[in-house]
C-alpha positions, 0 to 999 in steps of 0.5 A, spaced: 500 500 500 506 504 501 507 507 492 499 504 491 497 511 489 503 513 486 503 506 481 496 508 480 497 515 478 504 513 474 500 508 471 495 512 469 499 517 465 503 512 462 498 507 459 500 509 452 507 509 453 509 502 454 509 501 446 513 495 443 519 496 441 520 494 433 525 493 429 524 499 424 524 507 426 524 513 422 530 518 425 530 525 429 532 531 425 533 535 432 536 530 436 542 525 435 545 519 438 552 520 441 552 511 441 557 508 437 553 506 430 551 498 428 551 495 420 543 492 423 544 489 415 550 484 418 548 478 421 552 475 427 556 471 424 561 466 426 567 473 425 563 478 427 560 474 434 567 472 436 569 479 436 564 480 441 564 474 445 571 474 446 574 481 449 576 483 455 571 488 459 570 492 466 565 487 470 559 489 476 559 485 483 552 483 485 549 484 490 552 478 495 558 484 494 554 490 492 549 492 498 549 499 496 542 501 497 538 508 493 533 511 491 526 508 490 523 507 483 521 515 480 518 516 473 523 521 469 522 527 465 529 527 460 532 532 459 530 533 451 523 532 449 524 528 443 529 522 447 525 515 449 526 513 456 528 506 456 527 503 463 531 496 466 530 493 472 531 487 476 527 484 482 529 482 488 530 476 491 533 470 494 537 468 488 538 475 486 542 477 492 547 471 491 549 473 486 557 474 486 558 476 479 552 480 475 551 480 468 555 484 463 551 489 458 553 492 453 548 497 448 552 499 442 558 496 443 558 501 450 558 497 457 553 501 461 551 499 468 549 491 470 542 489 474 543 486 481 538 484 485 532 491 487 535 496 482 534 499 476 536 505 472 534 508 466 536 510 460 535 516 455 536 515 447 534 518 441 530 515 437 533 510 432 535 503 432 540 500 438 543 493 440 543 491 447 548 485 448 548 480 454 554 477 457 556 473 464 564 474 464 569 471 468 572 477 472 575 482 466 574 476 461 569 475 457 568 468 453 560 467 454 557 467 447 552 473 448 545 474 448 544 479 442 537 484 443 536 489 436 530 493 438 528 501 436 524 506 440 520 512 439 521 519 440 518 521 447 516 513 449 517 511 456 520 502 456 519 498 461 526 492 460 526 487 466 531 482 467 529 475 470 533 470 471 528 465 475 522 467 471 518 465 477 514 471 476 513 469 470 514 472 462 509 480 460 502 479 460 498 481 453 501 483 447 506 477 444 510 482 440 514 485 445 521 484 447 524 477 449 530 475 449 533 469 454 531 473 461 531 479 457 523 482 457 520 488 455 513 488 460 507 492 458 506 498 462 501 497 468 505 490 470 512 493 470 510 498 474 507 494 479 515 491 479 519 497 478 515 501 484 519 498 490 527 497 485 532 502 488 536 506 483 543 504 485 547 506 479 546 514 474 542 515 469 545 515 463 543 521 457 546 518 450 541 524 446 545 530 443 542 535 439 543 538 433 544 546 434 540 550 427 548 552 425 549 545 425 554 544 432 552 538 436 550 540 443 552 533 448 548 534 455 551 530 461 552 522 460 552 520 467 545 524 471 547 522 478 540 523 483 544 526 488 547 522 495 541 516 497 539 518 504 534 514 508 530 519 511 528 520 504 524 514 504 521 515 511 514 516 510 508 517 515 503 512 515 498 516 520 498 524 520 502 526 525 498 531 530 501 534 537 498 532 544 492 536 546 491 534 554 484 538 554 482 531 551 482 527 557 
C-alpha cells in the first residue's frame, strides 16, 4: 500500500507509453545519438560474434558484494523532449542477492551499468535503432557467447526492460510482440510498474541524446545524471498524520 497511489497515478499517465519496441524507426532531425553506430544489415556471424564474445571488459559485483542501497523507483522527465526513456530493472530476491558476479551489458558496443538484485536505472536515447548485448564474464574476461537484443524506440516513449533470471514471476502479460530475449523482457506498462515501484536506483542515469544546434554544432548534455547522495530519511514516510498532544482531551 506504501507507492499504491503513486503506481496508480504513474500508471495512469503512462498507459500509452509502454509501446513495443520494433525493429524499424524513422530518425530525429533535432536530436542525435552520441552511441557508437551498428551495420543492423550484418548478421552475427561466426567473425563478427567472436569479436564480441571474446574481449576483455570492466565487470559489476552483485549484490552478495554490492549492498549499496538508493533511491526508490521515480518516473523521469529527460532532459530533451524528443529522447525515449528506456527503463531496466531487476527484482529482488533470494537468488538475486547471491549473486557474486552480475551480468555484463553492453548497448552499442558501450558497457553501461549491470542489474543486481532491487535496482534499476534508466536510460535516455534518441530515437533510432540500438543493440543491447548480454554477457556473464569471468572477472575482466569475457568468453560467454552473448545474448544479442536489436530493438528501436520512439521519440518521447517511456520502456519498461526487466531482467529475470528465475522467471518465477513469470514472462509480460498481453501483447506477444514485445521484447524477449533469454531473461531479457520488455513488460507492458501497468505490470512493470507494479515491479519497478519498490527497485532502488543504485547506479546514474545515463543521457546518450545530443542535439543538433540550427548552425549545425552538436550540443552533448551530461552522460552520467547522478540523483544526488541516497539518504534514508528520504524514504521515511508517515503512515498516520502526525498531530501534537492536546491534554484538554482527557
Amino acid at each position: 500500500m506504501r507507492y499504491w497511489a503513486f503506481m496508480l497515478l504513474a500508471s495512469t499517465g503512462l498507459v500509452a507509453c509502454g509501446h513495443v519496441l520494433t525493429e524499424t524507426s524513422a530518425q530525429q532531425s533535432q536530436i542525435i545519438s552520441t552511441l557508437g553506430p551498428v551495420d543492423f544489415s550484418e548478421k552475427p556471424g561466426l567473425i563478427s560474434s567472436k569479436l564480441d564474445q571474446y574481449k576483455v571488459a570492466g565487470f559489476s559485483t552483485g549484490s552478495w558484494v554490492n549492498q549499496q542501497p538508493g533511491q526508490f523507483f521515480k518516473i523521469v522527465k529527460p532532459q530533451h523532449p524528443h529522447a525515449a526513456v528506456v527503463y531496466l530493472y531487476r527484482p529482488d530476491s533470494k537468488w538475486n542477492r547471491q549473486e557474486i558476479i552480475a551480468p555484463s551489458f553492453f548497448l552499442n558496443g558501450k558497457k553501461i551499468p549491470s542489474l543486481i538484485s532491487n535496482h534499476y536505472y534508466w536510460i535516455e536515447l534518441a530515437e533510432g535503432d540500438y543493440r543491447l548485448s548480454l554477457s556473464r564474464p569471468l572477472a575482466v574476461m569475457h568468453f560467454q557467447k552473448p545474448l544479442v537484443a536489436n530493438f528501436s524506440v520512439k521519440a518521447g516513449q517511456h520502456y519498461f526492460l526487466k531482467y529475470e533470471e528465475e522467471q518465477f514471476r513469470g514472462g509480460p502479460n498481453g501483447d506477444a510482440d514485445l521484447l524477449r530475449v533469454g531473461p531479457l523482457m520488455q513488460m507492458p506498462t501497468k505490470q512493470a510498474l507494479k515491479e519497478i515501484g519498490m527497485t532502488q536506483l543504485k547506479s546514474p542515469g545515463l543521457n546518450y541524446v545530443a542535439e543538433v544546434a540550427s548552425d549545425g554544432k552538436v550540443i552533448k548534455s551530461r552522460e552520467k545524471i547522478d540523483s544526488g547522495k541516497y539518504k534514508a530519511s528520504d524514504d521515511v514516510r508517515l503512515n498516520k498524520p502526525f498531530k501534537v498532544y492536546d491534554p484538554r482531551t482527557w
